[in-house]
N, C-alpha and C positions, 0 to 999 in steps of 0.2 A: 407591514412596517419594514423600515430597508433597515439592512442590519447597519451597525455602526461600524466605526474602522479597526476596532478591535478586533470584534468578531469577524468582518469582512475579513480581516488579515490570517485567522484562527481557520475558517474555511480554506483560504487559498492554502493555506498550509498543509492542513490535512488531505487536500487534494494530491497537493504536491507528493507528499509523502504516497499515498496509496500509488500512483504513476508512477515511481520510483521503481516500488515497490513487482509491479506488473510487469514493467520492464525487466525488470531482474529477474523474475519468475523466468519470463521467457526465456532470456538469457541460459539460465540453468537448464528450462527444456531442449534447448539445442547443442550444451554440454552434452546433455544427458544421451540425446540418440547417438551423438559421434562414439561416448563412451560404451553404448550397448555396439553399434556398428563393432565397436574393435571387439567385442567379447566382452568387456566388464559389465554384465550384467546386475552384480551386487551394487557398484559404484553408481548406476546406472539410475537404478530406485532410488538410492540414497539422494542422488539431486532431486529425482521427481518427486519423492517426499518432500523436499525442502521447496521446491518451487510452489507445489501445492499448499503449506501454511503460508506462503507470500502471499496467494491469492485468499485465503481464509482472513488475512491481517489486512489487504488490500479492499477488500466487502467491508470490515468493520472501519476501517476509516473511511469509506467512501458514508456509510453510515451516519457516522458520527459528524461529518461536514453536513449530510441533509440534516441533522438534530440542529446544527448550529442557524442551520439557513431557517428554520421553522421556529428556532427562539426557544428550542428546551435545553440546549448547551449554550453559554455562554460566557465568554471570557470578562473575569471585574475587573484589569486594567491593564491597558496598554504593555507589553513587556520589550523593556530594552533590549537593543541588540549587541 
């Protein structure tokens, strides 16, 4: 059954968000080596801790858009913008 435009709109969303999401991970993995390069190794973890729950948060919304695409999440109405 094809999802509605609700829900259509609820998946692209959450896509969107998880992609955000990945990108910016990356982003902070590549902070992170220039910062070990110079010696801040403590600064260093600190991003790649933070980029890694990007990627933990970026798995569960990729999740949750297949839940919507399969009709176990579903949005009850349209939300304004």
């Amino acid at each position: 059954m094809p999802l509605n435009k609700p829900n259509q709109q609820l998946r692209r969303d959450l896509k969107e968000a998880a992609a955000l999401l990945k990108w910016s991970g990356v982003d902070l993995f590549v902070f992170a080596k220039r910062l070990l390069a110079a010696g801040d190794e403590q600064g260093a973890n600190d991003l790649m801790k933070i980029a890694l729950s990007f990627q933990e948060a970026e798995d569960k919304l990729l999740g949750y858009a297949e839940e919507v695409k399969i009709g176990h999440i579903s949005r009850a109405a349209e939300q304004r913008k």
